[in-house]
MIDOSE-1310 file (N, C-alpha, C; in nm, 2 decimals, decimal comma, always signed):
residues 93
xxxx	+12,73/+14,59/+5,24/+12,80/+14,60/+5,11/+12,78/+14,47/+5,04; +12,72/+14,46/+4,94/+12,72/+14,38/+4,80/+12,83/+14,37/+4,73; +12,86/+14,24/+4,69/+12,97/+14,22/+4,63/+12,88/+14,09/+4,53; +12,95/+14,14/+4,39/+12,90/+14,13/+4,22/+12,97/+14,17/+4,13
xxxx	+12,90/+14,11/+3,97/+13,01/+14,18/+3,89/+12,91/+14,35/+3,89; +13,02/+14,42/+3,85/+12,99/+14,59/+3,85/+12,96/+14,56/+3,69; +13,00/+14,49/+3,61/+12,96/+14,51/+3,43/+12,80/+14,58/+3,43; +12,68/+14,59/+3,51/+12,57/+14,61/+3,48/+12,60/+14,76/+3,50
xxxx	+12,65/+14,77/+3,64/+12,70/+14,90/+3,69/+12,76/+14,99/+3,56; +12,87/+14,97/+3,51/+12,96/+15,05/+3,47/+12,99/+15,01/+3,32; +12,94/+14,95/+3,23/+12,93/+14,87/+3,09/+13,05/+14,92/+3,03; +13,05/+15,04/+2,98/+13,11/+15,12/+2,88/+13,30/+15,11/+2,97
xxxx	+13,30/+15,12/+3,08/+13,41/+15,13/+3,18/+13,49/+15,00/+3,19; +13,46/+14,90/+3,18/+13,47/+14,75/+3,23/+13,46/+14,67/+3,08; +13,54/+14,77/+3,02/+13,57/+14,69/+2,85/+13,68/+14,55/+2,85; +13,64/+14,45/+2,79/+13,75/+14,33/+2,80/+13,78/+14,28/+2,66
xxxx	+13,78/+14,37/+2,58/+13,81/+14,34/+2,44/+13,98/+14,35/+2,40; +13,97/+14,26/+2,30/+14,14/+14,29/+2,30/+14,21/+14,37/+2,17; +14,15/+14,52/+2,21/+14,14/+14,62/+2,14/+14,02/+14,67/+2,10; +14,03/+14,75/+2,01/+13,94/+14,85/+1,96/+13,88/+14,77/+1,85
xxxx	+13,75/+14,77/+1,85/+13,63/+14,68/+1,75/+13,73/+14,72/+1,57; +13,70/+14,62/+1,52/+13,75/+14,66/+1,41/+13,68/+14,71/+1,32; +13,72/+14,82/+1,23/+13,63/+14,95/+1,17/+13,51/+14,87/+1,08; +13,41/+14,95/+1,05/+13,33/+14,89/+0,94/+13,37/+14,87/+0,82
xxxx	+13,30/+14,80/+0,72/+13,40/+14,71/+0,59/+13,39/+14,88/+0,54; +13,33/+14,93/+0,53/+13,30/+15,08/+0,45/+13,42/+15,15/+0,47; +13,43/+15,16/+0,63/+13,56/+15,25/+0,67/+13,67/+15,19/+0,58; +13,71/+15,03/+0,61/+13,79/+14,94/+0,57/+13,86/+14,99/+0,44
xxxx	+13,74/+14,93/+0,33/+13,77/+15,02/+0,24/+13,81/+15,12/+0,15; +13,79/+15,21/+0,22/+13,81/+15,37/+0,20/+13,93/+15,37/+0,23; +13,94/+15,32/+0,39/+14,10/+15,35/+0,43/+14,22/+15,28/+0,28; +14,19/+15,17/+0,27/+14,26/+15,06/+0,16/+14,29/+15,13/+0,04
xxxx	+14,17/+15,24/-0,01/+14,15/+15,30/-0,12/+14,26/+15,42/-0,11; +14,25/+15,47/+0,02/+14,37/+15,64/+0,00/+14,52/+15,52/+0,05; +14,48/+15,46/+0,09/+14,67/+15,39/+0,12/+14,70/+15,36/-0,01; +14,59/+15,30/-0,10/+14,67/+15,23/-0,26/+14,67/+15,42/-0,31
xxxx	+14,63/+15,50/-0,27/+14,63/+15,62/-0,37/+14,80/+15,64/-0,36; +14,81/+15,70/-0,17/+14,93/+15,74/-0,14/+15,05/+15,62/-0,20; +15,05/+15,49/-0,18/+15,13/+15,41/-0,26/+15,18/+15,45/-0,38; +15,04/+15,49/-0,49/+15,15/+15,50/-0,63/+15,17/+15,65/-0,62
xxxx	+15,16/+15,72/-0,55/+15,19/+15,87/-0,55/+15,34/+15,86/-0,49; +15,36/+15,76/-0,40/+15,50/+15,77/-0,34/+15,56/+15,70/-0,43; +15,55/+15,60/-0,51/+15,62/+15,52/-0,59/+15,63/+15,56/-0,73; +15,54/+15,70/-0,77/+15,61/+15,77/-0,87/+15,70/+15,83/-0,82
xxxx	+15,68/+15,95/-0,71/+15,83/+15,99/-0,66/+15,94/+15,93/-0,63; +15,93/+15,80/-0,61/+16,06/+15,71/-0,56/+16,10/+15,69/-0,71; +16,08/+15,66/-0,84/+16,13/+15,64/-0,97/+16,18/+15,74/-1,01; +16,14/+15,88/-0,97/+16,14/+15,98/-1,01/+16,31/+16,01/-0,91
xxxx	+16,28/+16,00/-0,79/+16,43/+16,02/-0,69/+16,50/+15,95/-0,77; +16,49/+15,80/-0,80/+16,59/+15,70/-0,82/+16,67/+15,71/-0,95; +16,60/+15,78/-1,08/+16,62/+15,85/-1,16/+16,73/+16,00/-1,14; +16,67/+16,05/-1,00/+16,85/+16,17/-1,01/+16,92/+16,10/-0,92
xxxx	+16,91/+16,01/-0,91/+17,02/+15,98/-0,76/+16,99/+16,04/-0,66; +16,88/+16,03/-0,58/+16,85/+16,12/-0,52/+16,85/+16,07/-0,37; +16,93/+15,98/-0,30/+16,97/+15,88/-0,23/+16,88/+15,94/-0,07; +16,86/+16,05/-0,02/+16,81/+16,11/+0,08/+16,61/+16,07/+0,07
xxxx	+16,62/+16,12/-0,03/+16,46/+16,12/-0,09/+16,39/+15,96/-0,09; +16,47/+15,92/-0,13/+16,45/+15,75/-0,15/+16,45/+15,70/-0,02; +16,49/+15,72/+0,04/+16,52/+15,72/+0,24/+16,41/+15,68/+0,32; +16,37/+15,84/+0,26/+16,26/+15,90/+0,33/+16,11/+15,82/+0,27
xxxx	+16,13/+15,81/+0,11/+16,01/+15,76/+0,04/+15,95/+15,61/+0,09; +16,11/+15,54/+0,08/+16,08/+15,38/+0,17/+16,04/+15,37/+0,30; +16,04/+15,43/+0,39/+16,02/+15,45/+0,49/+15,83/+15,45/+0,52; +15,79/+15,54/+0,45/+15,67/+15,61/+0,44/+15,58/+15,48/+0,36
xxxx	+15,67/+15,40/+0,28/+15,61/+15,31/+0,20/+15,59/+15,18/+0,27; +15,67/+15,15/+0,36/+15,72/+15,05/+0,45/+15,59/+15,03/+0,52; +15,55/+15,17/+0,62/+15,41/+15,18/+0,71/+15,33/+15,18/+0,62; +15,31/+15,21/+0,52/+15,18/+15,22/+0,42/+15,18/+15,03/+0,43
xxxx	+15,25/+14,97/+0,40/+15,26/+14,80/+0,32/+15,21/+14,78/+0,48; +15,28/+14,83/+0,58/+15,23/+14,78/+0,74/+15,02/+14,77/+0,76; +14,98/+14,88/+0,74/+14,89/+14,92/+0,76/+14,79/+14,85/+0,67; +14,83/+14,82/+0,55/+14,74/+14,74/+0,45/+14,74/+14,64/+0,46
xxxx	+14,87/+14,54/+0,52/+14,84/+14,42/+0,62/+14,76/+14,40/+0,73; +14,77/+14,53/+0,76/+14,69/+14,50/+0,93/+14,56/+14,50/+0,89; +14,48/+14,63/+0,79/+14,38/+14,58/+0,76/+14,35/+14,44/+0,67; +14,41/+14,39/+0,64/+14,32/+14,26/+0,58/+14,39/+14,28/+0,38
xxxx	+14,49/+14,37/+0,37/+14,50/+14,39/+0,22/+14,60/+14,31/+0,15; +14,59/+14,34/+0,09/+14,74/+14,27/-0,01/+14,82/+14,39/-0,07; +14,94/+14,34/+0,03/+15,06/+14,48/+0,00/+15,13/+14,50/-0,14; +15,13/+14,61/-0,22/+15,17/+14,60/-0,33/+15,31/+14,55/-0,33
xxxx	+15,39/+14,52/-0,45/+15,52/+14,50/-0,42/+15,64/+14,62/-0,44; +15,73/+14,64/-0,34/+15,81/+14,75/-0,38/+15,83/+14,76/-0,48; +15,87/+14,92/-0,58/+15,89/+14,93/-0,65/+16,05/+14,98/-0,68; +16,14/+14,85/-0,68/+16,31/+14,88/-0,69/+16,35/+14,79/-0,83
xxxx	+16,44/+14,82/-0,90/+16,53/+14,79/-1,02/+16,64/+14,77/-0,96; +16,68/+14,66/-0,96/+16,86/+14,65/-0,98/+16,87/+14,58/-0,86; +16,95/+14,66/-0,78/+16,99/+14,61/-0,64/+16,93/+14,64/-0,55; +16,88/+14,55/-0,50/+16,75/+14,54/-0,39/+16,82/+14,63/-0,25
xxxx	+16,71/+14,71/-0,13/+16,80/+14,75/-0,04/+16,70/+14,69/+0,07; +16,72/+14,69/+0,15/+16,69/+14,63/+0,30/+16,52/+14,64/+0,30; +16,49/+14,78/+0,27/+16,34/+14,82/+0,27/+16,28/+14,82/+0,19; +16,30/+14,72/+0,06/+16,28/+14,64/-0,01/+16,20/+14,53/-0,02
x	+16,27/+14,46/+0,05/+16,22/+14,31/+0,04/+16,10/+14,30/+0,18
């Protein structure tokens, strides 16, 4: 019995990375492009909720807006700034 590293053996199996390669600038991109889309798509609806009082909706909207600002950090972006009037709420700032 031989004893060695197996990396020649088994390449693809014997991964030591600390994660998944990070996407191509193209992917990058594109991703950055539909996150700023969904952004002002949810942040007309959130003006639009905030407008009827619509306290359930807004809930849900910040939430959804929260991982979008997540995701556009992780890639490398600059998170837009929430879009609140008046009294600021937790998922806000």
């Amino acid at each position: 019995m031989t004893t060695g590293k197996l990396t020649p053996v088994r390449p693809d199996e014997l991964h030591t990375g600390g994660g998944p390669p990070p996407p191509p600038p193209t992917a990058r991109e594109t991703r950055l492009r539909a996150l700023d889309q969904k952004w002002n798509q949810f942040a007309a609806e959130y003006k639009s909720a905030r407008d009827r009082n619509d306290q359930e909706t807004m809930t849900n909207l910040r939430g959804l807006m929260i991982l979008i600002k997540k995701e556009i950090v992780k890639l490398g972006g600059t998170p837009p700034e929430f879009p609140s009037h008046g009294e600021h709420h937790l998922a806000d700032l």
